[in-house]
TIKE-818659 format. One line per 2 residues: number of its first residue (from 1); their letters; for each residue x, y, z of C-alpha. Coordinates in steps of 0.2 Angstrom, whole numbers. Each point is the difference from the previous one (the first is absolute). Example, Ala and Ser with C-alpha at 12.3 -4.5 7.8 and 13.67 -1.06 7.14 Angstrom:
1) as) 62,-22,39 | 6,17,-3
//
This chain:
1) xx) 476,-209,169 | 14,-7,-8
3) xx) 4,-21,-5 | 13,-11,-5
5) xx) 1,-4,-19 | 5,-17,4
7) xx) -17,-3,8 | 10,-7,17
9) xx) -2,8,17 | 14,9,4
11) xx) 7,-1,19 | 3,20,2
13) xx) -6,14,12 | -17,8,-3
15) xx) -7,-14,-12 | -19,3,-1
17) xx) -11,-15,1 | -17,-1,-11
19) xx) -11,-14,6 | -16,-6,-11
21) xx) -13,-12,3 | 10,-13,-5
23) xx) 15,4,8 | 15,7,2
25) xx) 10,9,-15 | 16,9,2
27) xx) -2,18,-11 | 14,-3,-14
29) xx) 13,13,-8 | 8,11,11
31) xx) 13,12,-7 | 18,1,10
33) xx) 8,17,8 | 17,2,4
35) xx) 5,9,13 | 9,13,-12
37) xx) -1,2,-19 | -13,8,-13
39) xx) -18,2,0 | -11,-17,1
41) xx) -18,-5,-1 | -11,-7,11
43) xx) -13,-8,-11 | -18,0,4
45) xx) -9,-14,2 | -10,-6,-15
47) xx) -21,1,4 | -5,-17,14
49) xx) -15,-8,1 | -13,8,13
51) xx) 1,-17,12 | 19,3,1
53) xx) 5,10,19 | 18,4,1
55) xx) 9,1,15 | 17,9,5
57) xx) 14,-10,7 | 11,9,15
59) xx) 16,5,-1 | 13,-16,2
61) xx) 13,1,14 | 18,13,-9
63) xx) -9,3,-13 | 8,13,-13
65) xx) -6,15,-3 | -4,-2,-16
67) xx) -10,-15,6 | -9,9,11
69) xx) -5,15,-11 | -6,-14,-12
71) xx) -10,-8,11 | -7,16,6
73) xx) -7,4,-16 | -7,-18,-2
75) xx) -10,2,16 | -5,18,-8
77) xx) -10,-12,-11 | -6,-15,11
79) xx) -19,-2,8 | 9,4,19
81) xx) -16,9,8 | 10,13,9
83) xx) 18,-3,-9 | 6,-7,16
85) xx) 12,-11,-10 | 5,15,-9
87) xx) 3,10,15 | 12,-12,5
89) xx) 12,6,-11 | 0,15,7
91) xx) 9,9,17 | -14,0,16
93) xx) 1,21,-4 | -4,-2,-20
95) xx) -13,-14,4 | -9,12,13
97) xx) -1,14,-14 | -2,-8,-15
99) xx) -18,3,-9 | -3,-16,-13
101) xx) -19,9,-4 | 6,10,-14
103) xx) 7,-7,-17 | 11,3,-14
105) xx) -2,-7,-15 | 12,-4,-14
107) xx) 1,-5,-17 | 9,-14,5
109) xx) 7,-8,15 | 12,14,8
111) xx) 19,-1,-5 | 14,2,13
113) xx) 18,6,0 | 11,-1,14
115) xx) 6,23,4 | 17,3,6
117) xx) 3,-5,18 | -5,12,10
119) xx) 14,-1,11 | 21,-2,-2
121) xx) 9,-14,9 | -8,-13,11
123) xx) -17,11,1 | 0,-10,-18
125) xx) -5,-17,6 | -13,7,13
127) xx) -8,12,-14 | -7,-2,-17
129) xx) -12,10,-10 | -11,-8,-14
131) xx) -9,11,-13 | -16,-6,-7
133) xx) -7,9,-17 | -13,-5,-13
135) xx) -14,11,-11 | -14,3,9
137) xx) -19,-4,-3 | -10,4,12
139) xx) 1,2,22 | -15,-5,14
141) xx) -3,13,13 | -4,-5,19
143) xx) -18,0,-6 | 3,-14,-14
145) xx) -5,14,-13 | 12,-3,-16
147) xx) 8,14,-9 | 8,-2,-18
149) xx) 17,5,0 | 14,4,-13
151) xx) 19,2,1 | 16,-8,7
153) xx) -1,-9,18 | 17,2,10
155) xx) 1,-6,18 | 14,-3,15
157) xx) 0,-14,10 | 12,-2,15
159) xx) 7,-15,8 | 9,1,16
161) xx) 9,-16,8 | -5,-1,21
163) xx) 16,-2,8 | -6,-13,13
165) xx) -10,-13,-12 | 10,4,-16
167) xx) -14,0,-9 | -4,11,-15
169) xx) -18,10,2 | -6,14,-10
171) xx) 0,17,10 | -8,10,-13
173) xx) -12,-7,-9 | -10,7,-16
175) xx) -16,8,5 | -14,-13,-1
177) xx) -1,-14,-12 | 10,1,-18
179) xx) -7,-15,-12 | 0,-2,-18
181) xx) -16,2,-11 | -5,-21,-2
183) xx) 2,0,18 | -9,14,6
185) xx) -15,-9,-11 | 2,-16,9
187) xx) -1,6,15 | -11,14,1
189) xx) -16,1,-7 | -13,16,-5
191) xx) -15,1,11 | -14,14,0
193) xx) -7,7,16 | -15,10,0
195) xx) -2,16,6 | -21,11,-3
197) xx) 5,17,-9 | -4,14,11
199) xx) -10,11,-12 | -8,-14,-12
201) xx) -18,-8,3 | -6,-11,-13
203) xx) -21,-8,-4 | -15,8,8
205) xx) 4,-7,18 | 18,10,-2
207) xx) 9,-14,5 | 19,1,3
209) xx) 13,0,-15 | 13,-12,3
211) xx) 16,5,-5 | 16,-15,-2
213) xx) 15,3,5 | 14,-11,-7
215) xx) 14,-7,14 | 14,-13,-4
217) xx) 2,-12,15 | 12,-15,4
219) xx) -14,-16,-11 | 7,-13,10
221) xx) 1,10,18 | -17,-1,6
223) xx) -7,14,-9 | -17,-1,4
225) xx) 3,5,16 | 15,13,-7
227) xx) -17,8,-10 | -10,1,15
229) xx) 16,9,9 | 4,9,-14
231) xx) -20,6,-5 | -4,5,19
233) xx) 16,11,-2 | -10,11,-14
235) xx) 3,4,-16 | 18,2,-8
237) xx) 6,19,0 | -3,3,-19
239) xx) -19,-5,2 | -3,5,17
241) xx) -7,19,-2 | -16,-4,-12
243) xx) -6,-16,13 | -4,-6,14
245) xx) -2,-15,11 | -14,-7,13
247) xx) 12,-4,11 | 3,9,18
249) xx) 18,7,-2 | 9,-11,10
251) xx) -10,-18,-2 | 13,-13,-4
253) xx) -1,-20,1 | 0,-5,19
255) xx) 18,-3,7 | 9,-17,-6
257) xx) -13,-5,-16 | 8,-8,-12
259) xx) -4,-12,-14 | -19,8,-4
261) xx) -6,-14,-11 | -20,-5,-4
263) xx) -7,-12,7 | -5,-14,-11
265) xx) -18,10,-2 | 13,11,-8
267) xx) -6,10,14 | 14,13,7
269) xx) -1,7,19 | 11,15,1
271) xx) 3,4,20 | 2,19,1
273) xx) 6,11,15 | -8,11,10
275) xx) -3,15,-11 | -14,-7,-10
277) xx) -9,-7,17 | -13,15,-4
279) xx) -4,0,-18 | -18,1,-4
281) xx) -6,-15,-11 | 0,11,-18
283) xx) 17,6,2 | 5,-19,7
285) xx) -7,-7,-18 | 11,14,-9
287) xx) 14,-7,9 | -4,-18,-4
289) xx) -2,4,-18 | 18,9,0
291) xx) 6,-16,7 | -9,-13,-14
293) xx) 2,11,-13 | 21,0,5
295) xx) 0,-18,3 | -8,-5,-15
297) xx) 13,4,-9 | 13,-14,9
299) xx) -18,-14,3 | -9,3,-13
301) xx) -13,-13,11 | -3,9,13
303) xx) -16,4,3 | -4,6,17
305) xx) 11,11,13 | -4,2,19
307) xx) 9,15,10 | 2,-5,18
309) xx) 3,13,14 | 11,-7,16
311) xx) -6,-15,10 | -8,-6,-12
313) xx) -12,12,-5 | -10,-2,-17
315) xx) 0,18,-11 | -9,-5,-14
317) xx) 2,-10,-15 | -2,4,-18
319) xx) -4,-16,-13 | 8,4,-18
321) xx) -19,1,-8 | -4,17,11
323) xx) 18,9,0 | -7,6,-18
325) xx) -15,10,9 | 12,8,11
327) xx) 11,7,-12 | 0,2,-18
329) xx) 18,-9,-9 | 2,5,-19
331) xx) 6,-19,-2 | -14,-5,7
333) xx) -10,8,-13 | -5,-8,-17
335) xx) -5,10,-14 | -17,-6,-8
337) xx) 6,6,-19 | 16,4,-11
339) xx) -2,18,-8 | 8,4,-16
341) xx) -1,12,-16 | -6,-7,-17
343) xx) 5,3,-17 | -15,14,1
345) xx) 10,7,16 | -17,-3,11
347) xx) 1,-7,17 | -5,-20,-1
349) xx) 1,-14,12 | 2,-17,4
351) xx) -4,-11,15 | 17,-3,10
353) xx) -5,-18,-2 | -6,-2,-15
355) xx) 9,-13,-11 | -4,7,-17
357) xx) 4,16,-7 | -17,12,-2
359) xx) 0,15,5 | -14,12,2
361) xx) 0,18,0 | -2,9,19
363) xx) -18,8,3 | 3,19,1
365) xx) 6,11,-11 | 18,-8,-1
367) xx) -8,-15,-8 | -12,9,-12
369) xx) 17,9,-9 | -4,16,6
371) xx) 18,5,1 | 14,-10,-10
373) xx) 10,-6,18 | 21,-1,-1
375) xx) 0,-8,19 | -13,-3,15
377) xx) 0,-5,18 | -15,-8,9
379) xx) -5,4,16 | 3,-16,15
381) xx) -19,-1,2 | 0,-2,-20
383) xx) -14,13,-1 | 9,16,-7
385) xx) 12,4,-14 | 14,11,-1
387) xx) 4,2,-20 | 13,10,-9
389) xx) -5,7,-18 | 11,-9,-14
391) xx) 9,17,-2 | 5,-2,17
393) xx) -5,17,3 | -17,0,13
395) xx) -5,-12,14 | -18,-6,3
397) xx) -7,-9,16 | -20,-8,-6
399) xx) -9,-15,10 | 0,-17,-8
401) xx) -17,0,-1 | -13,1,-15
403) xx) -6,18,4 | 19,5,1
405) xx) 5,17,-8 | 14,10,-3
407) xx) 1,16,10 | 14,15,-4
409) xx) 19,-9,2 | 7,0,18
411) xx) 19,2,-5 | 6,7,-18
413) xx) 17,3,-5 | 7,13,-9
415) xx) 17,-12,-7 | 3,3,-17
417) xx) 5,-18,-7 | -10,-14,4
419) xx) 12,-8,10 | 1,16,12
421) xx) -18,-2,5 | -8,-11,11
423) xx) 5,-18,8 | -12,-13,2
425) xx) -9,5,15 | -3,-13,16
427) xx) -9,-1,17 | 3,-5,17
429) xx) -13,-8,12 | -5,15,10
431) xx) -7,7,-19 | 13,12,-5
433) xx) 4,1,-19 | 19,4,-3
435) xx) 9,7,-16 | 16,8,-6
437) xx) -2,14,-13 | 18,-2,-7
439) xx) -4,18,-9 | 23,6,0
441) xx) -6,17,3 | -10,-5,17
443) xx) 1,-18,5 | -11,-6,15
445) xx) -7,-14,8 | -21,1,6
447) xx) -9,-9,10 | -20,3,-4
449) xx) -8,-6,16 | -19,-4,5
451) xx) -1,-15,-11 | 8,11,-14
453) xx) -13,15,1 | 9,13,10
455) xx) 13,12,-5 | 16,-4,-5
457) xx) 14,1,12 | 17,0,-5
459) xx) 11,-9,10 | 16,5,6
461) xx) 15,-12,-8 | 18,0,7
463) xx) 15,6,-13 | 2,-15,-12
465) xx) 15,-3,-11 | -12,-1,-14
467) xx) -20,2,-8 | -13,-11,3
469) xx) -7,-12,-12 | -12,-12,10
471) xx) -9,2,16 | -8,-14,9
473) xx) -6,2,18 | -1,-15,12
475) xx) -16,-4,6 | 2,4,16
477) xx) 2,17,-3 | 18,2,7
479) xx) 13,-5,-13 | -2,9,-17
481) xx) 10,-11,-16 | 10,11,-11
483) xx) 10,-3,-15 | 14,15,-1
485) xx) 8,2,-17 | 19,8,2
487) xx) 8,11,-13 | 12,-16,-3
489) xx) -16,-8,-7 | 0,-13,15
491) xx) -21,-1,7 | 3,-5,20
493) xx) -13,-8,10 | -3,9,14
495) xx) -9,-2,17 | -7,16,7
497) xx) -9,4,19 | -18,8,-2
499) xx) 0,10,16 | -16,13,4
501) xx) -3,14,15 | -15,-7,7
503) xx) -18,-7,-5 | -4,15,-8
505) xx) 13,-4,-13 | 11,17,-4
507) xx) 12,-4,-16 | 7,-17,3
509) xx) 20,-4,-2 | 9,-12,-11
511) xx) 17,-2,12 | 13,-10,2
513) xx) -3,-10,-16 | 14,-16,1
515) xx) 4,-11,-15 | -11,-14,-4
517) xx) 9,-11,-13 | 19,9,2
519) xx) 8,-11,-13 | -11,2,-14
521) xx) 6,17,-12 | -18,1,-8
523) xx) -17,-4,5 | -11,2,-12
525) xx) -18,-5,7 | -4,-7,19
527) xx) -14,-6,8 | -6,-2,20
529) xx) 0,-19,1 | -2,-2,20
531) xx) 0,7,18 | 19,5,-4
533) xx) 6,-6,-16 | -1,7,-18
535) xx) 2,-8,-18 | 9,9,-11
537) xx) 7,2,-18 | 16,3,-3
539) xx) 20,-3,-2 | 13,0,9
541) xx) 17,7,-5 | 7,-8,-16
543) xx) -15,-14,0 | -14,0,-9
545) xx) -19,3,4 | -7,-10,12
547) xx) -15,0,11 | 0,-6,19
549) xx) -7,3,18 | 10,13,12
551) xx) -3,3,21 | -3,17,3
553) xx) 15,1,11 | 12,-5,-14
555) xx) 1,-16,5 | 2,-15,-14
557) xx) -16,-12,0 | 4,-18,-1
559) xx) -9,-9,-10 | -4,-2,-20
561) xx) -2,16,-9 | -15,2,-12
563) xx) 1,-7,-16 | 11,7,-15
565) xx) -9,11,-8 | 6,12,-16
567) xx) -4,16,-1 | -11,3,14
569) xx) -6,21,1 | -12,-1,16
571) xx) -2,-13,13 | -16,-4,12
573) xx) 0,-10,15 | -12,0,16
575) xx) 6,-2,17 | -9,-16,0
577) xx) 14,-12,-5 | -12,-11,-6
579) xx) -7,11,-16 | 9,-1,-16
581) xx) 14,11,-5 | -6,12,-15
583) xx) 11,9,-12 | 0,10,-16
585) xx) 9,-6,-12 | 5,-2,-20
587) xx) -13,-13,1 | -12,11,7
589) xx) -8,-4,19 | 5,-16,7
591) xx) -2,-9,17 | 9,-12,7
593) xx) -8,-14,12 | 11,-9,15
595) xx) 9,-13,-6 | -2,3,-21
597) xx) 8,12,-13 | -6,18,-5
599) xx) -19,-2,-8 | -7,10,-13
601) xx) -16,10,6 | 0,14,-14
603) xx) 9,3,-14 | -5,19,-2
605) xx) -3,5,17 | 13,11,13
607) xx) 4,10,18 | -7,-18,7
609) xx) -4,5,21 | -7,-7,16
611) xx) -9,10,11 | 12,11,10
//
């Protein structure tokens, strides 16, 4: 969206229209385009308030062609549920073909320079080609998945005059919709569906793991029932081989729903076709908690959802309170302690609550100072330990439990320096205990499954354009953290696929790992801090240190990023938003509480952890 400076409405084709609560406000400051002559911006608008919906204005009556590929690009960015205004500024033929689902995404609003005419002599008047360039960011799929991008966006866009009206329409239009950064984060918004990995149970029961799945739609475009469409499609392609969903192939919202909204019970009906007529009531309640769990995310209120077949017929219905004994949601889990290393290097801890700053060694043999430790990793169930030896040569696994002992080391590395050994270890939900042996001469990656008892397994990792330095695998047992350090000295974030054969479990894969936090040269320590986000420490290039959260999809978060903090070496967060952020720092271990400034909890201790 672009606006005038003067703050006045201009009268001019393809003016979008914002409306708020209060009114109507004209969108200020747009930049003029010749018809011929050098390169020009089309500024993007500057961040709206949530309330405000903006709405295309149609082509006026002999409009230019400059004017209408100006206003074309302004409806690109309006709230138009289908882009019928936008469509109108295009031929019957282009209007028929053109796909607005996918997005580019700019650094800024998309310049435009008029290309040589296309045609000599009168064919001049009846032609005209436009050429629309910018650095790109990021692109949308069809499946609202978001994909960082890099590089120089370049573009024609062809206008043609229709020889009965005499009216300029654009015949080639570019594929899908081309916005600038502050307006894509207007108007789309992050949302995670949720998905149960295929090879991951988790508690005695074996309950379903479930598994987000991050999707930008349209915030303003009835996107609660664009979820519900968009989650009963399945998962997006990158995500889709490690999980599954409880829904028929095929089920889809009954013909003409629109406008889902609860009730003011904050109770949802969600009317479903004929393919999940059938469903048994367990699989029914699976479906139901893939829908609140979805949901949640956009009515955080919500508390019951009911699945209703044709005429009228009641599913089954799945209040907020029972979805968590259906499946088991990392975010939904709250760690009972905070774990951390002493200036003895024994394992102690601290209540995740606790106001004060005690800390008491952990039963077992990690706690009695039977080996000095250099890093840990506590199970989910917080009942075993995975610790690696201050020379970060061995890895043991002991119960945290009084009569806890240590057996022979599960993984040892044979690295030379220190620093060549091992990485702090971590677990996933289903009680596999992952490490990186970043030995030069043989680098690997295990997995130690059977709740960290079995033997290890190396695990099969795609070519990287670097070493490994940090490993942290999601909870859910399908997306593996790593931090990849380049011969140029830049440490990349990087999101990676755990795929494995079958139940059995042959050597999983690390594949297709996608960047995580694509404009940051160095991370230096990271962190699972939710269903699909991460906190990380790092800079970016030419800045300085910072610390902030990153989507797993390399998305940027909105929102305020954790307090400044200088000199931070490791970094623990739970899933559960609600716990503290912990770090390591030249001030030793300190938290920091929602709403305050970073704490002191213990001036000697390190390697602070939550269980995963």
């Amino acid at each position: 969206m672009v606006a005038d400076r003067e703050g006045g409405a201009r009268r001019r084709p393809g003016r979008a229209v914002a409306y708020a609560v209060c009114g109507a406000v004209l969108l200020s400051g747009c930049a003029s385009m010749p018809d011929s002559g050098d390169l020009r911006n089309v500024e993007s608008t500057p961040r709206q308030d949530t309330g405000v919906r903006v709405f295309a204005v149609p082509p006026a009556q002999d409009a230019s062609s400059s004017e209408i590929m100006q206003g074309f690009l302004e409806a690109l960015t309006s709230d138009d549920p289908q882009y019928d205004t936008a469509r109108k500024y295009l031929t019957p033929a282009a209007a028929r073909v053109w796909r607005p689902e996918r997005a580019t995404v700019l650094a800024d609003g998309p310049s435009i320079m008029t290309d040589a005419p296309e045609e000599s002599g009168r064919e001049q008047d009846t032609r005209r080609t436009y050429v629309l360039e910018g650095s790109k960011v990021a692109s949308v799929d069809a499946q609202h998945a978001y994909q960082p991008a890099g590089g120089a966006y370049r573009t024609q866009v062809r206008l043609s005059k229709d020889a009965k009206s005499g009216q300029w329409r654009i015949d080639a239009p570019p594929a899908g919709v081309v916005m600038g950064k502050s307006d894509f984060q207007r108007n789309y918004t992050s949302v995670d569906k949720f998905y149960f990995a295929t090879h991951t149970k988790a508690g005695t029961n074996g309950r379903p793991v479930a598994v987000a799945d991050p999707v930008f739609v349209r915030s303003k475009v009835d996107p609660m029932t664009e979820m519900v469409r968009s989650l009963l499609r399945g998962p997006t392609t990158w995500l889709e081989p490690v999980v599954r969903s409880s829904f028929p192939t095929g089920t889809a919202l009954q013909r003409g729903v629109t406008g889902l909204a609860p009730d003011d019970q904050n109770r949802l009906v969600v009317p479903l076709n004929a393919k999940a007529a059938r469903v048994g009531r367990a699989r029914c309640h699976e479906m139901a908690t893939q829908l609140l769990f979805t949901l949640r995310n956009l009515t955080p209120t919500l508390e019951t959802v009911e699945l209703e077949g044709p005429g009228g017929r009641r599913l089954c219905d799945l209040a907020e309170d029972r979805a968590e004994s259906v499946a088991w949601r990392a975010s939904a889990q709250s760690p009972q302690y905070l774990y951390f290393l002493d200036g003895k290097h024994r394992l102690v801890r601290m209540p995740t609550g606790a106001g004060g700053t005690s800390a008491t060694p952990v039963p077992g043999a990690f706690g009695e100072g039977t080996k000095e430790l250099q890093s840990v990793a506590v199970s989910r169930d917080e009942h075993t330990v995975a610790g690696v030896t201050a020379d970060g040569r061995s890895l043991y696994v002991t119960p945290l439990a009084a009569a806890g002992t240590l057996g022979e080391p599960v993984v040892t590395s044979l690295g030379v320096p220190k620093d060549e050994r091992l990485t702090r270890p971590s677990w996933d939900a289903r009680g596999d205990l992952w490490v990186a042996d970043l030995n030069p001469v043989k680098p690997q990656l295990h997995v130690v499954e059977q709740g960290g008892t079995g033997k290890p397994v190396t695990v099969t990792l795609p070519r990287l354009s670097g070493r490994i330095t940090d490993v942290r695998v999601a909870a859910d047992g399908v997306r593996v953290a790593l931090v990849v350090a380049s011969k140029d000295d830049k440490q990349s974030l990087l999101i990676g696929r755990i795929e494995r054969e079958d139940e059995a479990g042959d050597a999983p894969a690390v594949v297709d790992p996608r960047p995580a936090a694509p404009d940051m040269e160095l991370v230096t320590a990271m962190s699972w801090a939710g269903d699909s986000r991460l906190v990380v420490v790092g800079r970016e290039q030419g800045g300085v240190h910072q610390m902030r959260y990153v989507q797993v999809d390399g998305s940027t978060l909105e929102g305020p990023a954790p307090a400044a903090l200088s000199r931070a070496t490791a970094i623990a967060a739970a899933e559960d938003e609600r716990v503290p952020l912990v770090a390591s720092s030249e001030d030793g271990i300190v938290r920091l509480p929602s709403g305050a400034q970073w704490q002191k909890v213990d001036k000697d201790g390190t390697a602070p952890v939550y269980p995963g």
